[in-house]
N, C-alpha and C positions, 0 to 999 in steps of 0.2 A: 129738491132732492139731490143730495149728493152720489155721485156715480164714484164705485169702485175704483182704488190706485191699485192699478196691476203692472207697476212698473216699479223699479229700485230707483227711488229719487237720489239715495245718498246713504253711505255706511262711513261708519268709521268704529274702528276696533283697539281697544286697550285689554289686558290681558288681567284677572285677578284670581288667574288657578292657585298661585301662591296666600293667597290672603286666609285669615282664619275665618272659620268657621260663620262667627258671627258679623264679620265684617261683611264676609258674600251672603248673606240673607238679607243684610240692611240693603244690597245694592236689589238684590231680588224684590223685596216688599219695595224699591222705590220703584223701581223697572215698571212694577203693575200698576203701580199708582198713574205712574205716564203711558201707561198702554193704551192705544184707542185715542190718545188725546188727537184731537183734530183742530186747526188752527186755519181759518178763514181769511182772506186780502183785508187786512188791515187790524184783525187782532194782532194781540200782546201776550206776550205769556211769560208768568213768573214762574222759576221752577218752583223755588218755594212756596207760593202760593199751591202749588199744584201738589207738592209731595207732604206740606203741612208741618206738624209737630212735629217733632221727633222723639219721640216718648216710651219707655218701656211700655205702657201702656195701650201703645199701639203695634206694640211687634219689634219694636227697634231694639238691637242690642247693642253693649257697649264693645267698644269694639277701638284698634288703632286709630288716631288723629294727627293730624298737624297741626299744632299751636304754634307758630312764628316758623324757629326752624329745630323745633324737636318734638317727638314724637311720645305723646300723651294717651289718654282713654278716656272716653267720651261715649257717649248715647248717639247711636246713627251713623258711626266711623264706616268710611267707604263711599258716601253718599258723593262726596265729592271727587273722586272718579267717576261717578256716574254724569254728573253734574258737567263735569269737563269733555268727556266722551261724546255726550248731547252737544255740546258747543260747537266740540270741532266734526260735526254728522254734518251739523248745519252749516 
């Protein structure tokens, strides 16, 4: 049985009040994707494996990207601020 975390292991905060619309929804449907996720002494965790497709078909919209060093539109845009965010938590 796992017991309750009732403590702040670790935060870390990036900001995307400026992002449009659909970009903070892509970050929102990933956020829940990873919600709840629990991670044991000696699991792995891929994000991608965890947040999956990235598909209209699943909620994702297109939204700003980075392709090398200019910015594009793409299915899932945002995602990787979230993605970064999670990194630097841990």
């Amino acid at each position: 049985m796992l017991l309750p975390i009732d403590t702040k292991i670790s935060s870390y905060v990036t900001d995307f009040s400026s992002s449009s619309l659909a970009r903070a929804e892509n970050i929102k449907i990933a956020s829940r994707l990873l919600n709840g996720k629990v991670l044991l002494p000696g699991d792995e965790f891929s994000f991608n494996n965890c947040i999956g497709e990235r598909t209209l078909g699943r909620g994702f919209k297109i939204a700003s990207i980075l392709t090398g060093n200019k910015v594009d539109s793409g299915i899932g845009g945002g995602i990787c601020q979230l993605s970064s965010t999670l990194y630097n938590a841990l």
